[in-house]
C-alpha positions, 0 to 999 in steps of 0.5 A: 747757571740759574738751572745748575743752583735748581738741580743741586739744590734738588738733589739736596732736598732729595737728599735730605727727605732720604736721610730722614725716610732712613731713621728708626727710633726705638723708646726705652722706659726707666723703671725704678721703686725707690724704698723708705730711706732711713740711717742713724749714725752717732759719731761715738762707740761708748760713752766713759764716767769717772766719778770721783768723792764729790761728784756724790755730793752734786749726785751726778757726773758728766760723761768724759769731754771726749764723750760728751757732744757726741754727733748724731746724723740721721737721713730718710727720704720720709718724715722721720724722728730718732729715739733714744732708749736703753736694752735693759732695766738695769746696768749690767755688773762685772760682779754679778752679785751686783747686777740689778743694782743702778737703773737703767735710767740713771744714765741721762741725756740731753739734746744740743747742750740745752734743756735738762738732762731726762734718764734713758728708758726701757722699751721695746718700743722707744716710739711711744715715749715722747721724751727719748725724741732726740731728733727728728725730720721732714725730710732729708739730712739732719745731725744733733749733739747729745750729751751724757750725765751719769746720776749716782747714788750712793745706795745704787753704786756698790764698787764695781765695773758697769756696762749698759747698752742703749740704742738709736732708733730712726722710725718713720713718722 
């Protein structure tokens, strides 16, 4: 019996040594080059004001409830801050005779419902201004709320309909 349990257990180890002379590996590298990451969303399309007669004697008017806390989501795999600033000087007018009337900077915004409100400026450049930071990150997802205040002014605002982009823009810091 004693010679029956040596030889299969021979033949196991054989077995064993075989199996292990018989395998093969190969390597496989991944290779990846993973970009700068940065996106800007806001949650709103447009922003709407309806001033009315006593919203002159305040000097301004908040935008709509439906506008205003809008939600700004920024993301970059880099340190990152968001800037707000408007394409033009001048609101653009239905009545052209109207045009270059209201300045750019009467729209106002402010962050998270806190501070005062600061007019949204003209630049090809928002980066240098350090007040059109809405937001910004080290890394990562963040979101802030932004609210919109119109500033009116009885010598600027001649009866018409009026239109101004402005944009977000995510730069790496």
């Amino acid at each position: 019996m004693r010679s029956l349990t040596t030889l299969v257990l021979a033949l196991i180890a054989f077995g064993a040594a075989s199996a292990a002379r018989a395998q093969s590996t190969a390597t496989v590298s991944a290779d990846v080059t993973i970009p700068t990451v940065l996106s800007v969303s806001i949650d709103k399309a447009s922003v709407s004001f309806s001033p009315v007669a006593s919203d002159y004697d305040t000097g301004w008017v908040d935008a709509e409830a439906a506008d205003n806390d809008a939600v700004l989501t920024h993301k970059g795999n880099v340190a990152h801050s968001v800037y707000i600033s408007t394409t033009s000087e001048y609101f653009d007018a239905s009545n052209p005779a109207n045009d270059n009337l209201k300045p750019s900077s009467h729209l106002q915004w402010r962050k998270d419902n806190a501070g005062s409100f600061t007019g949204i400026t003209f630049t090809n450049d928002p980066a240098v201004d350090a007040d059109a930071v809405v937001a910004n990150a080290t890394k990562g997802t963040g979101t802030a709320e932004v609210d919109y205040r119109l500033q009116l002014d009885l010598t600027t605002d001649a009866p018409d309909t009026y239109t101004l982009d402005f944009v977000y823009t995510i730069a790496a810091d």
